[in-house]
C-alpha positions in Angstrom: 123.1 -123.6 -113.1 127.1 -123.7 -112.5 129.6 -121.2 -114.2 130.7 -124.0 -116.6 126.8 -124.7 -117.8 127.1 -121.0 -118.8 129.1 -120.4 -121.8 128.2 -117.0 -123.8 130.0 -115.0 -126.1 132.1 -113.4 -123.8 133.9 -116.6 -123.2 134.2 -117.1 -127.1 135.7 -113.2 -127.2 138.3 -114.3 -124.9 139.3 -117.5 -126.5 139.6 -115.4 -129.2 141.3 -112.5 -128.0 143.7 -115.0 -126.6 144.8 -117.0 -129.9 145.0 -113.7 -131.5 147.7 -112.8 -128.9 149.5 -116.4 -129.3 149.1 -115.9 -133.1 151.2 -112.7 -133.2 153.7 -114.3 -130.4 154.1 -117.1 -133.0 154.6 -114.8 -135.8 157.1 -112.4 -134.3 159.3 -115.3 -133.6 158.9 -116.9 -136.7 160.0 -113.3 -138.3 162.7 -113.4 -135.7 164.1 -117.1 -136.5 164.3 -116.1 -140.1 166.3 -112.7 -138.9 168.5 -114.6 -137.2 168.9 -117.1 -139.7 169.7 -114.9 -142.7 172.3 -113.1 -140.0 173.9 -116.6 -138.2 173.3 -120.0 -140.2 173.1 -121.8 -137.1 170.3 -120.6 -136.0 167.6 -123.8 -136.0 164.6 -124.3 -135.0 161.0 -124.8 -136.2 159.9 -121.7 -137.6 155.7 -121.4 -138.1 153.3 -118.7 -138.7 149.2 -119.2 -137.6 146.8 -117.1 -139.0 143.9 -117.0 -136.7 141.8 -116.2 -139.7 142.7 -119.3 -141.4 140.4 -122.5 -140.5 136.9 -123.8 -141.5 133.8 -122.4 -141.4 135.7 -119.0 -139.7 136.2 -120.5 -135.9 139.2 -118.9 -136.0 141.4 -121.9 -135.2 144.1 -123.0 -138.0 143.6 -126.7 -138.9 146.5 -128.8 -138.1 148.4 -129.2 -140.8 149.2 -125.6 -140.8 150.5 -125.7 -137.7 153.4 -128.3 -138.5 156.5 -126.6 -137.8 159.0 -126.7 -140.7 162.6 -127.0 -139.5 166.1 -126.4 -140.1 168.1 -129.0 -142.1 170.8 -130.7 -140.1 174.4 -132.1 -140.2 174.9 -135.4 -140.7 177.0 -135.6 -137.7 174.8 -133.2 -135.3 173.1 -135.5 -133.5 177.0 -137.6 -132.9 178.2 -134.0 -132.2 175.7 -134.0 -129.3 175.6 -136.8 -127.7 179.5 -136.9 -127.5 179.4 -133.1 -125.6 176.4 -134.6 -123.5 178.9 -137.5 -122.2 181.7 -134.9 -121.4 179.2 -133.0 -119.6 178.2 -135.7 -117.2 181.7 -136.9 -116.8 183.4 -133.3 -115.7 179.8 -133.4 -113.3 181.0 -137.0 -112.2 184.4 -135.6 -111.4 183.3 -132.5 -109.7 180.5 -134.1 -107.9 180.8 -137.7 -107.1 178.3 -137.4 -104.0 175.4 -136.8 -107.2 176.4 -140.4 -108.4 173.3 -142.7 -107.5 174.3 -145.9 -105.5 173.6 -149.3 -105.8 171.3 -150.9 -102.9 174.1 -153.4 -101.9 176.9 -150.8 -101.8 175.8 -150.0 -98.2 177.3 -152.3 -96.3 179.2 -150.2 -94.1 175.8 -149.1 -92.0 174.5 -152.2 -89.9 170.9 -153.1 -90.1 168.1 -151.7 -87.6 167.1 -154.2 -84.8 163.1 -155.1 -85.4 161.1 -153.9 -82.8 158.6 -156.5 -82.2 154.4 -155.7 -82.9 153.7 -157.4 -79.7 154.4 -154.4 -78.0 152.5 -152.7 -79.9 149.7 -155.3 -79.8 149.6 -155.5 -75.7 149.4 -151.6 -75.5 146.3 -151.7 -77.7 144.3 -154.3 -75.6 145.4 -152.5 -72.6 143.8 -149.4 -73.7 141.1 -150.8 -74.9 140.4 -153.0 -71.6 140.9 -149.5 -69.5 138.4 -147.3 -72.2 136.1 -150.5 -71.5 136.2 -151.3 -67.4 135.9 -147.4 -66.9 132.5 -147.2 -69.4 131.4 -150.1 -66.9 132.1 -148.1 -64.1 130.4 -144.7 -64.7 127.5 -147.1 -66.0 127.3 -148.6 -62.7 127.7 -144.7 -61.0 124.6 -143.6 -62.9 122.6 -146.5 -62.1 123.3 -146.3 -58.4 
């Protein structure tokens, strides 16, 4: 029997333990979000409570539609607002950095291309290796036979 056959209520303690712990997590920074957000108005982010007693038939899992965050509303503009300060970003990086820029495959043309090396070589050395492994099995053959 392997450790994963054996499931008892230890393992079911623990998995409960641990969503217990996750549940509190999730409610101290849902209680913090709305802190913060009664304090600064730009505070956003989804904001959730789970209640491990919450679920069917008492498993001690909240169904999924109670775990659906709820989130802040937004400006109009935010998302604009964003993306502009995203492009400023990656320009002043441009500037500072241009060796981060990725290049194009054809915009190495100063570097001159490798000579092949040929797979004859390669090719001969094998056989010759193989012929010597071969002629010197012949010849301790023959020594034993003698």
């Amino acid at each position: 029997m392997s450790k994963t056959d054996a499931v008892g209520p230890k393992d079911a303690s623990d998995w409960n333990e641990a969503w217990s712990a996750v549940s509190q997590l999730a409610a101290a920074r849902g209680t913090t979000l709305r802190e913060l957000g009664q304090v600064d108005g730009s505070a956003a982010g989804p904001i959730s409570t789970i209640d491990p007693t919450d679920g069917a038939a008492g498993s001690g899992f909240a169904p999924a539609a109670d775990l659906t965050p709820s989130f802040a509303p937004m400006a109009p503009d935010q998302l604009a607002r964003d993306i502009a300060e995203i492009e400023r970003a990656a320009a002043a990086l441009r500037r500072a950095e241009p060796a981060l820029e990725p290049r194009l495959p054809g915009s190495q043309s100063g570097s001159e291309p490798r000579a092949a090396n040929s797979i004859w070589l390669l090719v001969c050395v094998i056989w010759l290796t193989a012929a010597a492994v071969v002629s010197c099995a012949i010849g301790a053959i023959m020594l034993l036979l003698r």
